[in-house]
C-alpha positions as CSV (number, residue, x, y, z in Angstrom):
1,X,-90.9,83.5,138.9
2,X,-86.9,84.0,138.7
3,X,-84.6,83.2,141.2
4,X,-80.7,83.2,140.8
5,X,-79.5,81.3,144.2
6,X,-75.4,81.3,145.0
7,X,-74.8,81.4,141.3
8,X,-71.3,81.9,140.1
9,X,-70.2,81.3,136.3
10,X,-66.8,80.5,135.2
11,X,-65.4,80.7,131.1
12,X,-62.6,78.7,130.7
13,X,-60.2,80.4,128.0
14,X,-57.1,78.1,127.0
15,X,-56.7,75.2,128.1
16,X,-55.5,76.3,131.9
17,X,-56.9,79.5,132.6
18,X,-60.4,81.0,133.0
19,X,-62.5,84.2,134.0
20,X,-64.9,84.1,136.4
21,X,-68.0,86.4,135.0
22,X,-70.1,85.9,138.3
23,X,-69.5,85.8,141.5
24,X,-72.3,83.7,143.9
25,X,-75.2,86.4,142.8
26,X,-78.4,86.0,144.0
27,X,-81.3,87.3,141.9
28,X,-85.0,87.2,142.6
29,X,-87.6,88.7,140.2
30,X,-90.9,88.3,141.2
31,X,-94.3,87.8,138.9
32,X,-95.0,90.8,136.4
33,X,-92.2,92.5,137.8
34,X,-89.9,94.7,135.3
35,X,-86.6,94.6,136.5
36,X,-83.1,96.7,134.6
37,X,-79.9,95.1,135.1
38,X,-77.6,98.3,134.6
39,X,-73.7,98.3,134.7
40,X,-71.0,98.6,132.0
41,X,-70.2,96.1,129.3
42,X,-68.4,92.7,130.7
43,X,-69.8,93.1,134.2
44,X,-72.0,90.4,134.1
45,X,-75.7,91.4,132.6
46,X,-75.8,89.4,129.6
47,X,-74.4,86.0,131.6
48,X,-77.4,86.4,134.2
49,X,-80.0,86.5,131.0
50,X,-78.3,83.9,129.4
51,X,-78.6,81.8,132.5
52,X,-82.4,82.6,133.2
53,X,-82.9,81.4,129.2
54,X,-81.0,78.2,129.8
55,X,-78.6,79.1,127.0
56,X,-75.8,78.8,129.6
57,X,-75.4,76.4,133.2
58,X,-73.8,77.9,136.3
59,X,-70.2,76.2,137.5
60,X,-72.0,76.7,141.1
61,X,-75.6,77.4,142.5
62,X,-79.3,77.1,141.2
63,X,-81.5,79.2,138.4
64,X,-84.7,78.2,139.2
65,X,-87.6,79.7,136.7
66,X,-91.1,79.0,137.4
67,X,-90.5,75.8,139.9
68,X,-88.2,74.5,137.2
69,X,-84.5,74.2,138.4
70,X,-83.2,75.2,134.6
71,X,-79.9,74.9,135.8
72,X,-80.1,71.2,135.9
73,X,-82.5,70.8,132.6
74,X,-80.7,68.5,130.1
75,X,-79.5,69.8,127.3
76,X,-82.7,68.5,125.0
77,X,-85.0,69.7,127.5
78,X,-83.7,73.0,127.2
79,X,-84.9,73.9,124.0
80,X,-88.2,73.3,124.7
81,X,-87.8,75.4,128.2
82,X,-86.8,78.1,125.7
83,X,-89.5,77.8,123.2
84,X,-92.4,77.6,126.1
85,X,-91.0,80.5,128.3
86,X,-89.0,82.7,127.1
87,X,-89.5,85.7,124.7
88,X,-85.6,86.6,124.1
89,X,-84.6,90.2,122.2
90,X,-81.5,90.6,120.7
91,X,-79.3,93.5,120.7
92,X,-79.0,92.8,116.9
93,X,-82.7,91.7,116.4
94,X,-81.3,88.1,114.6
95,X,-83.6,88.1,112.1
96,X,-83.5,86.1,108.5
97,X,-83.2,89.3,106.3
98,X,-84.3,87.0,103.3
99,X,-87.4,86.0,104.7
100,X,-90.7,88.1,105.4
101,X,-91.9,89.6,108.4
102,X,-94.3,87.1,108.7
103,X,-91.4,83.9,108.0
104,X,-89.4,85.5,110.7
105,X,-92.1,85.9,113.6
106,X,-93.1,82.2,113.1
107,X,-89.5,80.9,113.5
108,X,-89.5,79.8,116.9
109,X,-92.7,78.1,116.6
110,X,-91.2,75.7,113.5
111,X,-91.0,72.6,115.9
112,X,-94.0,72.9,117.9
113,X,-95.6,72.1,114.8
114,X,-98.9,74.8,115.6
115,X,-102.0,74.7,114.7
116,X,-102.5,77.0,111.8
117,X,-105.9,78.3,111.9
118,X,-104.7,79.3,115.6
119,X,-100.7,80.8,114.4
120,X,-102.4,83.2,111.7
121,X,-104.9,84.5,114.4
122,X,-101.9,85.0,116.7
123,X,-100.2,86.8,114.1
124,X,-103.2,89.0,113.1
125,X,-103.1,90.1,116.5
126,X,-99.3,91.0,116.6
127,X,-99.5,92.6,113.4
128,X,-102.1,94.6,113.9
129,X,-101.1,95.5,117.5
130,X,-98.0,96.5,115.9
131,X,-99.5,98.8,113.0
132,X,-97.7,96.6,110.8
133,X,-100.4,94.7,108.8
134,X,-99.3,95.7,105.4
135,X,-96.1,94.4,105.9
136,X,-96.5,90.7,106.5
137,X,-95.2,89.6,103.2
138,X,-92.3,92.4,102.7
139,X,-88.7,90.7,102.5
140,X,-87.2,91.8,106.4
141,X,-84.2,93.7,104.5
142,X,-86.7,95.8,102.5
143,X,-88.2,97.2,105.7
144,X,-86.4,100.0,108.1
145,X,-84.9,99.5,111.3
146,X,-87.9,100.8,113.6
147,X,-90.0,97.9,111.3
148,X,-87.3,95.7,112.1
149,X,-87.2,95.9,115.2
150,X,-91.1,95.5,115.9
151,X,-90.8,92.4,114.3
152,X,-87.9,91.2,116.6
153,X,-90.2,92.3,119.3
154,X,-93.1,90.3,117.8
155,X,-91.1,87.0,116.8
156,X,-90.4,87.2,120.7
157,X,-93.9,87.5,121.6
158,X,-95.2,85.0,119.5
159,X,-95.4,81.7,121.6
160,X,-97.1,84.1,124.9
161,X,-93.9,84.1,126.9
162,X,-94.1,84.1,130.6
163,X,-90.5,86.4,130.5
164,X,-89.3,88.6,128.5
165,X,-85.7,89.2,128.3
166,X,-84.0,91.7,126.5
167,X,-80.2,92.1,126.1
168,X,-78.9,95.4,125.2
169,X,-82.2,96.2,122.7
170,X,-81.4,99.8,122.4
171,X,-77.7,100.0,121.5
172,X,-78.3,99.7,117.5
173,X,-80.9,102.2,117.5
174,X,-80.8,106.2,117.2
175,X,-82.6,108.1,120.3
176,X,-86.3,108.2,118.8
177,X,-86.2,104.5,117.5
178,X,-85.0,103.7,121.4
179,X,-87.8,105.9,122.9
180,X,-90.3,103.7,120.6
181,X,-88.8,100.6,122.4
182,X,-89.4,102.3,125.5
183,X,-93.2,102.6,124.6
184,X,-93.1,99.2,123.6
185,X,-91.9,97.6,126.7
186,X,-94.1,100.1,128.9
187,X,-97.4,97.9,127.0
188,X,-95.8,94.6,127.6
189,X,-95.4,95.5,131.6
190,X,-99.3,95.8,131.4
191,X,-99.9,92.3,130.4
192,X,-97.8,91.0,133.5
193,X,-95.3,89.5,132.0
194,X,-92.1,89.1,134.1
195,X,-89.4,91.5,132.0
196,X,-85.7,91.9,132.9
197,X,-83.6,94.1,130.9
198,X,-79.7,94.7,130.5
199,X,-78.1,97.9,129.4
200,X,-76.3,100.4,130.0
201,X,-78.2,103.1,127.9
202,X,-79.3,106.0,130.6
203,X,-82.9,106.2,128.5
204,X,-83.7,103.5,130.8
205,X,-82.8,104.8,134.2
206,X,-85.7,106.0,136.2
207,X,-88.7,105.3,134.3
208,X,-91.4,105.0,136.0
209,X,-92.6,101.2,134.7
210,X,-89.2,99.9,136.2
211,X,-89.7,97.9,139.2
212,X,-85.8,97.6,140.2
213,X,-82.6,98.6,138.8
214,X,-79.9,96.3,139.9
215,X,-76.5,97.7,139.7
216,X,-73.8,94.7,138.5
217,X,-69.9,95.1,138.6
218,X,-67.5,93.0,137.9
219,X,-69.4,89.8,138.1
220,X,-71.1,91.2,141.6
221,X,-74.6,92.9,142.6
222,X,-73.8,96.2,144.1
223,X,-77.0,97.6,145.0
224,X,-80.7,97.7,144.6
């Protein structure tokens, strides 16, 4: 499903000089498989998901994601990779906090221009799956975090990903509102969607629904 082969990724800062952020890593994540990648901030987690999304290219090596060599998309085709792939979580959920609930789970599906007797049953579904029916038309700002952040998980969900990739999701939320997350991602790993997750918060080390946990530093896997 995934596969990162001899991938190293260089950031230029200045004109002259430039930090390398990984170093010829070789990832494979396999169909339905729920992978963590663990490590401290700036070692390299957030590059990798940003490469399997094709938000970034490697200087070097191949990111390959469902028999499509991303790495090499053009930058038009990549978009549309995104849109028909990807489910992507934000650390900071990214939602429009002046539209609804509703507004902001369509979103990503704007340019596909979808059917709409098909989008509102899709929605239904999510809604209700997410006990959070009543609140389709409530302004995003007018509802709490934990509602927030089901509806970043839902907006994510909305065009039936393949992956799911999820980049530091707990480290705006208080210790029940993470556990809920938890729960969360523990129903999605049921419907075989391949998930990989970065962070460094120790609620995620050792569950049981976690394939791997892949230990990054400084731009380098360390273990498995």
């Amino acid at each position: 499903m995934i596969e990162l082969k001899n991938v190293t990724k260089e950031f230029k800062i200045g004109a002259k000089d430039k930090v390398t952020a990984l170093k010829d890593i070789n990832l494979h994540v396999g169909k339905g498989e729920t992978v963590l990648l663990k490590g401290p901030s700036g070692s390299g987690k957030s590059t990798i998901l940003s490469l399997i999304a094709a938000l970034n290219k490697p200087t070097s090596g191949e990111v390959i994601v469902d028999g499509k060599r991303v790495s090499k998309l053009a930058d038009n085709f990549t978009a549309l990779f995104r849109r028909e792939n990807i489910g992507f979580i934000f650390q900071r959920y990214n939602l429009i906090p002046t539209l609804s609930a509703k507004e902001n789970v369509i979103v990503p599906l704007i340019p596909s221009n979808p059917d709409p007797i098909k989008l509102e049953k899709r929605l239904q579904e999510l809604f209700s799956s997410f006990s959070l029916d009543s609140k389709m038309g409530v302004i995003v700002k007018n509802l709490s975090g934990g509602e927030q952040q089901r509806v970043a998980i839902m907006r994510s969900l909305i065009n039936n990903p393949t992956i799911i990739i999820a980049d530091e999701p707990t480290a705006n939320l208080d210790k029940k509102l993470s556990l809920e997350f938890i729960e969360i991602l523990r129903k999605l790993k049921s419907s075989e969607n391949s998930i990989v997750i970065a962070s460094h918060d120790p609620l995620f080390f050792d569950l049981d629904f976690i394939d791997r946990q892949i230990d990054i530093q400084n731009g380098e896997i360390q273990c498995y």
